[in-house]
Backbone as numpy.savetxt, mean C-alpha at the origin, in Angstrom:
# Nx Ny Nz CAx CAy CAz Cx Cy Cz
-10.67 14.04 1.78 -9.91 13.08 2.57 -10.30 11.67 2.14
-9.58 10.96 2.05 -9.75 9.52 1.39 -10.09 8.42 2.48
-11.18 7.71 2.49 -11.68 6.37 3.50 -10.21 5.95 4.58
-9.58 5.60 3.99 -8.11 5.45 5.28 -7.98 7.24 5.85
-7.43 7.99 5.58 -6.89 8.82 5.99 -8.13 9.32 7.15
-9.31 9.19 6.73 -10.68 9.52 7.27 -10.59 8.52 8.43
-10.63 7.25 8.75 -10.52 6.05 9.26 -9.06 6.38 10.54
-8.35 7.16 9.80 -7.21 7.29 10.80 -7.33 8.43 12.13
-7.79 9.36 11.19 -7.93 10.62 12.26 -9.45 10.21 13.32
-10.14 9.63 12.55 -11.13 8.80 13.60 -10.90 7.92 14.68
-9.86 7.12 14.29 -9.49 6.01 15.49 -8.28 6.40 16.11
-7.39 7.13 15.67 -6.48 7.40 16.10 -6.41 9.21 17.06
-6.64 9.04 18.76 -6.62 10.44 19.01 -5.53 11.57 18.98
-4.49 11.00 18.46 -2.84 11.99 18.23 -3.11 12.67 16.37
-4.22 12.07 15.85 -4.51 12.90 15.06 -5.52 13.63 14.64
-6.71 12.88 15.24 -7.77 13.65 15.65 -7.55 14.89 16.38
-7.21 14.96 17.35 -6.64 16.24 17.68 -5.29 17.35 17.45
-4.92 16.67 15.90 -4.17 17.83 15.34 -2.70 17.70 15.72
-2.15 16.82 16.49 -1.12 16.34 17.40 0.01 15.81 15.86
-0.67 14.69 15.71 0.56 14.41 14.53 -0.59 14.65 12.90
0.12 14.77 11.89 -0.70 14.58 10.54 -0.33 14.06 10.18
-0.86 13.24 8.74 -1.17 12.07 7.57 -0.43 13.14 6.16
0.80 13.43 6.07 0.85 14.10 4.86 1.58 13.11 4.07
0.70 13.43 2.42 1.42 12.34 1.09 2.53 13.18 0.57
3.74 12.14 0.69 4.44 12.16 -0.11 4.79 12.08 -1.09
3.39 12.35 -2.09 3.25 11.54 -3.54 4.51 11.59 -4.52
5.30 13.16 -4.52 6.25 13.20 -5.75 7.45 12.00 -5.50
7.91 12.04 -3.66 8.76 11.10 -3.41 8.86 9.53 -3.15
7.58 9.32 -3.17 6.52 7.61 -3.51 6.51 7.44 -4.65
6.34 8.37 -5.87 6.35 7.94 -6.95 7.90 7.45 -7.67
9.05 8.00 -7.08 10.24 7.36 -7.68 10.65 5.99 -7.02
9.80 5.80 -5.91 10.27 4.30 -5.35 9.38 3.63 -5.95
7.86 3.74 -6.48 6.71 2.84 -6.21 7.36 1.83 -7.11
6.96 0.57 -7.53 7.28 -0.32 -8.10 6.39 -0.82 -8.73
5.09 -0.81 -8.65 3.65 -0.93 -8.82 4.13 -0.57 -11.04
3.53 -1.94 -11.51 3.87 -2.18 -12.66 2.13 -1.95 -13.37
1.10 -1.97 -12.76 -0.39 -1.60 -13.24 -0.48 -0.02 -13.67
-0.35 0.02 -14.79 -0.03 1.38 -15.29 -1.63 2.18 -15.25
-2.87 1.38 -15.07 -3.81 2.86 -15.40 -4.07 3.12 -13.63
-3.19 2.57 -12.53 -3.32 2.66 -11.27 -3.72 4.40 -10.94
-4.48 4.76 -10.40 -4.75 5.97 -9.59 -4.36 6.27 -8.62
-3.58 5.09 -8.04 -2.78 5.42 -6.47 -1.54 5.16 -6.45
-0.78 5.50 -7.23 0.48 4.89 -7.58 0.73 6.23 -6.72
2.04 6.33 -6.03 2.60 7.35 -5.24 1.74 7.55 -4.17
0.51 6.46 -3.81 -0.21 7.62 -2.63 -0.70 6.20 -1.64
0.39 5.66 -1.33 0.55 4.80 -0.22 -0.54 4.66 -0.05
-0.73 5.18 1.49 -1.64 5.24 2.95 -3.20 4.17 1.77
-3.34 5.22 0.58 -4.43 4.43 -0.25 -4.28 3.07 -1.04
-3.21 3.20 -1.26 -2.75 1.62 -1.54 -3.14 0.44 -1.12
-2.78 0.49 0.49 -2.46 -0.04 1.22 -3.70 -0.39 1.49
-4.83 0.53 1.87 -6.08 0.36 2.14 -6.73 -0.57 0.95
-6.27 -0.54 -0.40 -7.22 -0.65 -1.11 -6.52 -2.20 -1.10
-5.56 -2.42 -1.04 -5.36 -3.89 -1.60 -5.87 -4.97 -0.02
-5.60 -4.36 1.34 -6.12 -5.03 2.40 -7.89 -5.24 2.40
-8.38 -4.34 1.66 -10.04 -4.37 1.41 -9.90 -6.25 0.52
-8.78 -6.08 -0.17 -9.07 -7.32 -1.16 -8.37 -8.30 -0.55
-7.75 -8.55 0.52 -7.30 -9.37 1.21 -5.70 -9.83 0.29
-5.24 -8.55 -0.14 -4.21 -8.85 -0.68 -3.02 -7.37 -0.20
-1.46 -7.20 -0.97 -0.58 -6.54 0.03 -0.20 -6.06 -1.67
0.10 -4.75 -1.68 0.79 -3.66 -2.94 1.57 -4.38 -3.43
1.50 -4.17 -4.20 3.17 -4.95 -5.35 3.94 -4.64 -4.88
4.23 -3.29 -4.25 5.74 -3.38 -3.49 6.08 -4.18 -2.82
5.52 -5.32 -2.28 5.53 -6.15 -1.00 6.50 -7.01 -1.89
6.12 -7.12 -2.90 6.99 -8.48 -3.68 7.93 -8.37 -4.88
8.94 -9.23 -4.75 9.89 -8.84 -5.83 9.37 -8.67 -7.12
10.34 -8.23 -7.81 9.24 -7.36 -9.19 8.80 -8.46 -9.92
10.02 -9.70 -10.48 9.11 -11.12 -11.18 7.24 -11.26 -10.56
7.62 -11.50 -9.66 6.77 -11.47 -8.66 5.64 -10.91 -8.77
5.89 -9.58 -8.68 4.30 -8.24 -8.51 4.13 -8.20 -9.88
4.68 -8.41 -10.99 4.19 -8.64 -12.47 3.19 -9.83 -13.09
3.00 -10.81 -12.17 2.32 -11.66 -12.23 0.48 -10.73 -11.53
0.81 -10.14 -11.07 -0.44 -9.23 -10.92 -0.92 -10.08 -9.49
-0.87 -11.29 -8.84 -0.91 -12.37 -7.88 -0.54 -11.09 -6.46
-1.42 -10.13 -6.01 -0.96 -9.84 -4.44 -1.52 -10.55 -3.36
-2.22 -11.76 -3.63 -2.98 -12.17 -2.68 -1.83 -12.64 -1.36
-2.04 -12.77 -0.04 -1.41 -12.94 1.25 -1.20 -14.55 1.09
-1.75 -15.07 -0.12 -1.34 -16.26 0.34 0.06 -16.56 -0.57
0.13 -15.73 -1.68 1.13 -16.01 -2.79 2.83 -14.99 -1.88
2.19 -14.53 -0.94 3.64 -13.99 -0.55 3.80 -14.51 0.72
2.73 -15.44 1.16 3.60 -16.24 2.40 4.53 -17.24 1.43
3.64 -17.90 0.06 4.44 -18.43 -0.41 5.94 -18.43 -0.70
5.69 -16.72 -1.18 7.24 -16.33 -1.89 8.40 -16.52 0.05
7.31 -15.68 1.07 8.41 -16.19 2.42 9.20 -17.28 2.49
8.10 -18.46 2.08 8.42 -19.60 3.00 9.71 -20.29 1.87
9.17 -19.54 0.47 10.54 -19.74 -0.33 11.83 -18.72 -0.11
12.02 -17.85 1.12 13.01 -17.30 1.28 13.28 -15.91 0.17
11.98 -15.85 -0.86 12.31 -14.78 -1.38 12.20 -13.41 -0.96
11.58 -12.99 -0.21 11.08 -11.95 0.63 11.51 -11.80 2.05
């Protein structure tokens, strides 16, 4: 089980007790992902994504248009930017 998914069923009691589950969608994440970092290990597997780029105080390339997430730039401050420019 991976640090988020572990983190979830811990804080959360609808899954701690078996009520709802955390299942990856990896085959059907992988035809949307957009994520242009090709030796990525989490490409298709969200929930870890997500964790790993908020550890860095930054948001997945999906968050931002593709010009955009190719610049490799996910930091929270470069996509309030892209907001406040109406691109997002």
């Amino acid at each position: 089980m991976t640090p988020f998914r572990s983190s979830l069923v811990t804080h959360c009691p609808l899954l701690s007790e078996g009520i709802f589950t955390v299942d990856c969608k990896k085959e059907k994440n992988l035809d949307i992902c957009g994520c242009t970092y090709e030796p990525c290990a989490r490409k298709g597997i969200c929930c870890d994504c997500v964790f790993h780029h908020l550890q860095k105080r930054q948001l997945p390339g999906c968050f931002f248009p593709k010009d955009a997430e190719k610049t490799y730039d996910r930091s929270f401050e470069h996509f309030a930017d892209l907001v406040g420019k109406k691109r997002v």
